[in-house]
C-alpha positions, 0 to 999 in steps of 0.5 A: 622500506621504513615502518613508522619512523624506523628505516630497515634493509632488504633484510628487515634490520634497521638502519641503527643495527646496520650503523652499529655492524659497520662501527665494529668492523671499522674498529676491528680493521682499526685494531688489527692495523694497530696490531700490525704497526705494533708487531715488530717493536712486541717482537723486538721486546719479547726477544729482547727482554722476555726471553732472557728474563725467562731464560735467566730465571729458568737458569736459576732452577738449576744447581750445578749438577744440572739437577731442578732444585731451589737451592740457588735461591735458599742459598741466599737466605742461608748465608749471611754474606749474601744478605749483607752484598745485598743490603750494601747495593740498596745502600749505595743505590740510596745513597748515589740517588739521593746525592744526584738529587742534592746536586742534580735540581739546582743544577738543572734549575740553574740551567733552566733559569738561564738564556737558551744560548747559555744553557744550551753552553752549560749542557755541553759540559753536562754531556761532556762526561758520556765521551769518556769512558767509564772506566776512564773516569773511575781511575781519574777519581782513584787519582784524585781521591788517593791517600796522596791524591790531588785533595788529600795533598791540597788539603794537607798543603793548606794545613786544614788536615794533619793525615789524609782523609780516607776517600777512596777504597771504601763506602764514600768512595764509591758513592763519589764516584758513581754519583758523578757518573749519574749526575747526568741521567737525573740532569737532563730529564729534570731540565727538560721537565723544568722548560716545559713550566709555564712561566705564566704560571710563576707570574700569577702567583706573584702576581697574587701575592706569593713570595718568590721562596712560596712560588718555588715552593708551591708552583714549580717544584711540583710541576718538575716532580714528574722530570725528577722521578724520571731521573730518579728511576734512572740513577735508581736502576742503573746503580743496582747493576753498577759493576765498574766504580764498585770494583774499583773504587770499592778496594774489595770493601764494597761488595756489590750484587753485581760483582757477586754475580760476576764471582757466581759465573766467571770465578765458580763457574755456577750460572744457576747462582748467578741466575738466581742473583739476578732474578732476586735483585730484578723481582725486588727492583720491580717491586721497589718501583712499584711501591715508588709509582703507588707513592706518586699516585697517592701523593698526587691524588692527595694533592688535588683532593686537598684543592 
């Protein structure tokens, strides 16, 4: 039955009413089928990642009588040398991240720049250390590194230094190390963010009169931005919870929040310390990367604003 120009149903509800019901039901079957596929890996997060967040940070509310308290967490702001194992694993996490940065895009950059059959060579060298273990590799570096190591002993050969150089068992040692451990994490995002570049793109700046220094500069780097804050997150979060390379490499001078944390459970035996370090190096971890994501948008709505 039809009324003027509208069409309605045995119901007297027109044809756009009956169309916008059926759209509904469709979406509501869409969502629940995506719920559907969803559900395994939103339980494989949460009983993976959720409960022992919540586990650990109800943990930390306990002190070692068993009793609730906050005491784990005003134990941290009473004693200085929690806050100095602190500031020394931001440093370290700083200072790894930036020296992965300073060797890790030129790397990346000269293997993007080359044919696909050498660097897919040169890639296997960049993978190679993932078949060694870590620990393996650290005690290769205390070799290498001592006060009669391979480099001290060269250079004292070679009569550029009279005393061997301190690399090892301090601050540079650590940093050492554990950037050639990280080197590969903050390589291969790079490199795979710099091949997806258009090298159309690279042309036509030339071609406009661009210098090579301009392209790189105003093109390409800012097109491999999102690789290298992928890597950088990487290498940024994996250093917070570093423990092996520390131990080692540190000599007990360098004292992490990892190793702190193993002292709090294994050596005292306080889960509730150890939980409450870790939920205060997690709440400023989440918070650091947010400000780092807040940074990039700001950067990037600038950039495009000014275009």
């Amino acid at each position: 039955m039809s009324i003027g120009s509208v069409s309605l149903d045995r119901a007297g509800r027109p044809d756009a009413v009956l169309n916008a019901d059926a759209l509904r039901a469709d979406a509501r079957r869409q969502a629940l089928g995506l719920l559907a596929l969803l559900s395994p890996g939103l339980f494989l997060v949460f009983a993976v990642i959720i409960v022992p967040i919540g586990w650990l940070f109800w943990l930390s509310l306990f002190d070692q009588t068993g009793q609730l308290s906050l005491a784990n967490y005003a134990r941290f702001f009473e004693q200085a040398s929690y806050i100095r194992t602190f500031a020394t694993t931001f440093k370290v996490a700083f200072a790894v991240t930036g020296a992965s940065v300073l060797f890790g895009y030129p790397l990346a950059y000269m293997l993007s720049q080359l044919p696909r059959r050498a660097a897919s060579i040169c890639l296997i060298f960049v993978i190679l250390p993932f078949w060694t273990s870590v620990l393996v590799r650290t005690y290769a570096w205390l070799v290498i590194l001592q006060r009669r190591g391979l480099v001290n002993s060269w250079l004292i050969d070679l009569g550029v230094i009279g005393q061997p150089l301190p690399l090892a068992n301090n601050f540079a040692g650590v940093v050492i190390g554990m950037t050639h451990i990280m080197l590969p994490f903050l390589v291969l995002p790079l490199y795979a963010s710099m091949k997806t570049i258009d090298v159309d793109c690279l042309r036509a700046g030339m071609n406009l009169g661009a210098s090579p220094a301009a392209t790189f500069r105003q093109i390409f780097f800012p097109l491999s931005q999102p690789g290298l804050a992928s890597g950088v997150v990487i290498v940024f979060v994996l250093c917070l919870g570093f423990f092996v390379t520390p131990a080692l490499m540190g000599g007990g001078k360098v004292i992490m929040w990892a190793m702190r944390i193993e002292q709090a459970t294994s050596l005292y035996s306080n889960w509730g310390a150890g939980a409450a370090l870790g939920v205060v190096l997690l709440a400023v971890t989440l918070a650091l990367l947010g400000l780092f994501q807040w940074l990039l948008g700001a950067r990037a709505t600038g950039v495009w604003s000014s275009r």
